[in-house]
N, C-alpha and C positions, 0 to 999 in steps of 0.2 A: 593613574595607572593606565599602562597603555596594551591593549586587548588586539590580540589578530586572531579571526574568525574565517576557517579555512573551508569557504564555499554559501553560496548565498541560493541554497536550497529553503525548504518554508521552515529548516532548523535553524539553517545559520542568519536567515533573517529575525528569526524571530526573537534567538537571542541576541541581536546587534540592538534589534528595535529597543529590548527591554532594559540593556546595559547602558546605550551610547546617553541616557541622562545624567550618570555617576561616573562612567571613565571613558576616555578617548577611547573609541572603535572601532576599527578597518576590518571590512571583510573583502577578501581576495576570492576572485572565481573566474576559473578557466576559460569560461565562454562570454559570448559578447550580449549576454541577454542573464537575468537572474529568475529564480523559482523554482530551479530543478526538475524533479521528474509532475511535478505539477504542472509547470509552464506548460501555454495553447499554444496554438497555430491559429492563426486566421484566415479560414478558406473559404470564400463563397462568401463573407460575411457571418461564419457561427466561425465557435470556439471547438479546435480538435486538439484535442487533449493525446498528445500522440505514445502517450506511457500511461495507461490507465484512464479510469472515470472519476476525476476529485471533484467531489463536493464536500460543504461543510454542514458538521452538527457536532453534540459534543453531549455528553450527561454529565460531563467536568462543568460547574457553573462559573469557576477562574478563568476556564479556557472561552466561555462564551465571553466575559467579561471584556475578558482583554480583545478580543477580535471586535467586540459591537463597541466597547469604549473608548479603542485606544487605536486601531487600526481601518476597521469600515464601519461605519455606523449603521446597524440595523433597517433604515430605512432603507439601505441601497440593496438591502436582498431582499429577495421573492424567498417562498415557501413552498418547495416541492413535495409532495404526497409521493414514498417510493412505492413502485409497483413490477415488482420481478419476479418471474416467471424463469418456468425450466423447460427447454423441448427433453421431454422422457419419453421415449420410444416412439416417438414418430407423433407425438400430441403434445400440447403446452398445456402445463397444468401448474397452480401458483405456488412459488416461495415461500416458506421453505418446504422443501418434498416431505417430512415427518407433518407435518402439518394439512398436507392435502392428500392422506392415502385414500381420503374417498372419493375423490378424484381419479385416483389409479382403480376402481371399482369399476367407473365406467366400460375400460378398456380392454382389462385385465383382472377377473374374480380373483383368480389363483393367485397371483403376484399378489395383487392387493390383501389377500387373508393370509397368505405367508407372511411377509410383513408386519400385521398386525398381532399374528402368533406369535413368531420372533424377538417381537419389540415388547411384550406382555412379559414374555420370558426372560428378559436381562436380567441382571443382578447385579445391585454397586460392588464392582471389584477393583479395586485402586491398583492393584497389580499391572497395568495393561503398561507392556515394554515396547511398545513402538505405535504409532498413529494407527494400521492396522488393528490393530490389538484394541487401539481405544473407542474407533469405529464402531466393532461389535457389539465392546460391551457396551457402547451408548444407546445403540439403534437394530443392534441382533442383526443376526445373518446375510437375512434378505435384504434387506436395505443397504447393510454396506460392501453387500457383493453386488446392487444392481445399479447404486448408484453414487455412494462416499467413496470407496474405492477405486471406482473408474474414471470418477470427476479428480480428484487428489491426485493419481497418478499421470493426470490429461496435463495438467495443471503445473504439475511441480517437474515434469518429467522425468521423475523416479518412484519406483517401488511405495506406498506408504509404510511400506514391513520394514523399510530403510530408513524411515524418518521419525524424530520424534513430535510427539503429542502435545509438547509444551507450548507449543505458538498458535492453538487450537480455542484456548482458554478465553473466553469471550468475544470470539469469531462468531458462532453461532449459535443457535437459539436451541436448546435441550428440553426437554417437553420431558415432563414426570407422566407415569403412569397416567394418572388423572386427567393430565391437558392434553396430552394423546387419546385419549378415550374421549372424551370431550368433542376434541376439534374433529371424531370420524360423524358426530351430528349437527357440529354448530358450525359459521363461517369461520373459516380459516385467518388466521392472525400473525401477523407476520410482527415476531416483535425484537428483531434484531433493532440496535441501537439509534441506529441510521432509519427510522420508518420511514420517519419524516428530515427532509435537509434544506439546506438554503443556498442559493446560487443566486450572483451575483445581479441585480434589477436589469444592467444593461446585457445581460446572459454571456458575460467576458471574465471569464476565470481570471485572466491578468491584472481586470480589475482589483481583487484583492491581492494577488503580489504586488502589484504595484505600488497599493496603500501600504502596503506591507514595508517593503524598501525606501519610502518617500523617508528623505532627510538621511538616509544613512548615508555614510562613508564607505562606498563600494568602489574597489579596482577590480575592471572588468578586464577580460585577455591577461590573465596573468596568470602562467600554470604555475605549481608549486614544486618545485622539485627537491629542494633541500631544506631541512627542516634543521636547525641546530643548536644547542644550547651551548652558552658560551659559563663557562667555567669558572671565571673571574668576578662576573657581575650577574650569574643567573638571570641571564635575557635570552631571550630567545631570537634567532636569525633563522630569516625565511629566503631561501639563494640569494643569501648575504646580501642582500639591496633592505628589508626589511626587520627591525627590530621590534620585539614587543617583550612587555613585563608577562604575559600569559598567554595560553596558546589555546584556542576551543576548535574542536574539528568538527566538521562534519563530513569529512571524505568516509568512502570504505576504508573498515577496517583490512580487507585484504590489501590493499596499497600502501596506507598509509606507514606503515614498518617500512619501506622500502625506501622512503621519503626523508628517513630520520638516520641522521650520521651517528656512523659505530652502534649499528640494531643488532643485538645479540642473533648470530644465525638460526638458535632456536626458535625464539619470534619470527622470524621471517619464514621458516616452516612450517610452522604452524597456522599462521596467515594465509598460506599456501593452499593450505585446507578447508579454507573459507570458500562457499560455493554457491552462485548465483544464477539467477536465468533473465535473458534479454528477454524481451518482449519486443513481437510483432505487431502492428496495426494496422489498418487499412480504414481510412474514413468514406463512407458513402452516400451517395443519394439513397434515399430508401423511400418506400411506399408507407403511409401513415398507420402508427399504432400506437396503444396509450400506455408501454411499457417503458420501463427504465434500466432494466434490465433484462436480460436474457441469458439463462445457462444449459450448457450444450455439455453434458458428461459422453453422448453418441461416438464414438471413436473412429467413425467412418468422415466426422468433419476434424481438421486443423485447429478451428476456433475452438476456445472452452465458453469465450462468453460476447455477447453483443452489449455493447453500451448504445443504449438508444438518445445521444446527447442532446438530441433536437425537442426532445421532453422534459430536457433542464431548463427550457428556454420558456419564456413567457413574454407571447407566443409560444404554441408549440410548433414544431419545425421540424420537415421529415428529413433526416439525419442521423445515423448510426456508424457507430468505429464498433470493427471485428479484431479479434484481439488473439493471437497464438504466440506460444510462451516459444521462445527460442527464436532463432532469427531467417526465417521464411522472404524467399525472393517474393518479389513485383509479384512474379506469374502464379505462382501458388497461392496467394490470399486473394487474386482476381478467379482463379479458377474455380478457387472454393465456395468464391461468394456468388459466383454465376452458378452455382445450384440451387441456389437458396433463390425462388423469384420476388421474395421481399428486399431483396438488394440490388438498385437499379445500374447504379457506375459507379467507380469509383475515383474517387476524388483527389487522393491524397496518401501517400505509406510512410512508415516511419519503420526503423530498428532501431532499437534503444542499445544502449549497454547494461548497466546495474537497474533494473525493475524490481525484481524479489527474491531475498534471501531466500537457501534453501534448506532444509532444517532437518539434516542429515544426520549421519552416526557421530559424525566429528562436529557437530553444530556448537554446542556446548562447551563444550573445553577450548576448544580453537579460538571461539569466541570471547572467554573469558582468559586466553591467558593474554590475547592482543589486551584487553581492555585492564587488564592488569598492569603490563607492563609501561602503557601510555599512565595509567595515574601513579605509576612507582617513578616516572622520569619527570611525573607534573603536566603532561597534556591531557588537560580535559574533552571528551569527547559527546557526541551529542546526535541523535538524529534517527532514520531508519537503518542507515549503511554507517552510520557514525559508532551505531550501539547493535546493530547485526539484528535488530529485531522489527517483526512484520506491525511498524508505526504505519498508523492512517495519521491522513492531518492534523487534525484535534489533539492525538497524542504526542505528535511531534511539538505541536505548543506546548501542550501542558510538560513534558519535561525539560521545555527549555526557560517554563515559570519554577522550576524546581528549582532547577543550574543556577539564576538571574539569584533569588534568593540565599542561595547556597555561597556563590562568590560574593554577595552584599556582607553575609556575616565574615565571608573571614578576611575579605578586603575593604 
């Protein structure tokens, strides 16, 4: 059987990687380089990750599997200890903020005992009808008016009263009663997923795309424009130069209807509805710190967050990418970051196009009728922009170990 895999992002390699031993494999992608919004830069000699900060970990032990046995071998990563921090009102105090309100004592008595009053006083109400809604009742008043609300709105660049709560779920770390009360006397524990990660020995992200795409069957510079199913022999034609027995995407969902000949105009509607945000970068020299993170909810800066990349290295390496959601000239992310004196020049900017869903009133249904209609015509789909959902790495594998299994049984 012969398989065309549309884009060679770390989805669509990874399911190339997993298939191409049982059935012939091509993955076709538009540009002249593979790994998608993963892909680095190499500037100065480090890796600028100009769409984000990727690194790997995983608590899936299939997905650790397949990366240390079958793609990079565990020796070639190093072990990063994460260490993230938030500037809250003009001080840096650690990740995650419910976790350090005795750190907001210092600065602020009042803030800090509102907070702890509020957060005492929640109650589990399953009821909460928009991400605002679900802020409160996770963390009370004060906290998601001082800081989930202001950071989420920075972030997403819309309202949270506008968006839903569902892409929220395992993002961050929820402190019960008990570990809230705890952590205002013990050190602070940051136990999101990700503590600990691993990046690559030679500190070159590419390195694992690389290993990643070695041996596949990739055509690179090839956009796709027509998607079509031929009626006679159910094969599919890719602007009629390309035939395959099945089709796996990993494009956006908002394009890909536009792509496929005689798409119901209500699908392309709907797709219409599909809503995303570019992301800005700017990589810099920076003055040395022992963080990996940095979150800015302050509304008086551009950026929401600092990735400190030169801490993924080993070596560490004074090196930081500043990050604003939407798409910010040269002059604006140099202006912003010449206020900040831990940011010496800059080096390097990027605009992306597709960075992160945005999970809106329409998120849900729009979402689901595209992903409807591609498996009612037989295009399977795959990915963060393949499946409209906020995928890190790790996850973007493990459903593409799902799919791999899933196509073994019925083909």
């Amino acid at each position: 059987m012969r398989i065309g895999v549309l884009g060679a992002g770390i989805s669509g390699l990874s399911i190339a990687k997993l298939l191409s031993p049982y059935y012939d494999v091509e993955v076709l992608e538009k540009n002249s380089f593979v790994g998608g919004i993963a892909r680095t830069k190499n500037i100065e000699g480090i890796a600028y990750h100009p769409v984000g900060g990727h690194c790997f970990n995983s608590k899936h032990q299939e997905v650790l599997d397949f990366v240390f046995n079958q793609v990079l071998p565990k020796e070639n990563w190093h072990s990063v200890k994460r260490k993230a921090v938030i500037r809250f009102k003009n001080q840096i105090i650690p990740y995650p903020i419910e976790y350090a309100v005795k750190e907001v004592f210092k600065f602020d008595k009042v803030l800090a005992i509102n907070i702890v009053k509020d957060f005492l006083a929640t109650t589990e109400n399953p009821y909460a009808k928009n991400l605002e809604e679900w802020f409160k009742e996770k963390f009370g008043n004060t906290l998601s008016e001082h800081y989930f609300i202001p950071y989420n709105r920075k972030i997403w660049g819309i309202h949270p009263k506008e968006m839903s709560f569902e892409w929220v779920k395992d993002k961050l770390p929820i402190p019960n009663k008990d570990s809230f009360t705890r952590n205002l006397f013990e050190e602070q524990s940051d136990t999101m997923a990700h503590y600990t990660f691993f990046y690559p020995k030679d500190n070159y992200q590419n390195s694992f795309i690389k290993a990643l795409a070695k041996d596949l069957n990739i055509t690179l510079n090839y956009s796709v424009n027509t998607i079509n199913k031929q009626e006679q022999s159910s094969k599919w034609t890719i602007n009629n130069d390309r035939e395959y027995d099945l089709i796996i995407n990993t494009l956006p969902l908002n394009i890909v209807p536009t792509l496929v000949n005689h798409c119901p105009e209500s699908i392309l509607s709907v797709a219409k509805k599909l809503k995303y945000n570019k992301v800005t970068t700017m990589f810099w020299e920076s003055v040395p710190n022992h963080n990996t993170w940095t979150y800015i909810p302050d509304e008086d800066s551009i950026f929401h967050r600092y990735i400190h990349i030169g801490n993924f290295n080993n070596p560490n390496k004074n090196y930081t990418i500043t990050e604003a959601i939407g798409e910010k000239t040269f002059e604006e992310m140099e202006a912003c970051g010449k206020k900040d004196s831990s940011l010496i020049k800059p080096l390097d900017y990027n605009v992306s196009d597709h960075a992160y869903v945005v999970f809106d009133e329409n998120y849900e249904s729009s979402k689901l009728a595209v992903k409807n209609y591609l498996e009612e015509i037989g295009i399977l789909t795959l990915g963060r922009f393949g499946e409209w959902e906020y995928y890190n790495m790790d996850i973007c594998i493990k459903k593409s170990l799902e799919m791999c299994e899933l196509i073994k049984e019925k083909y």
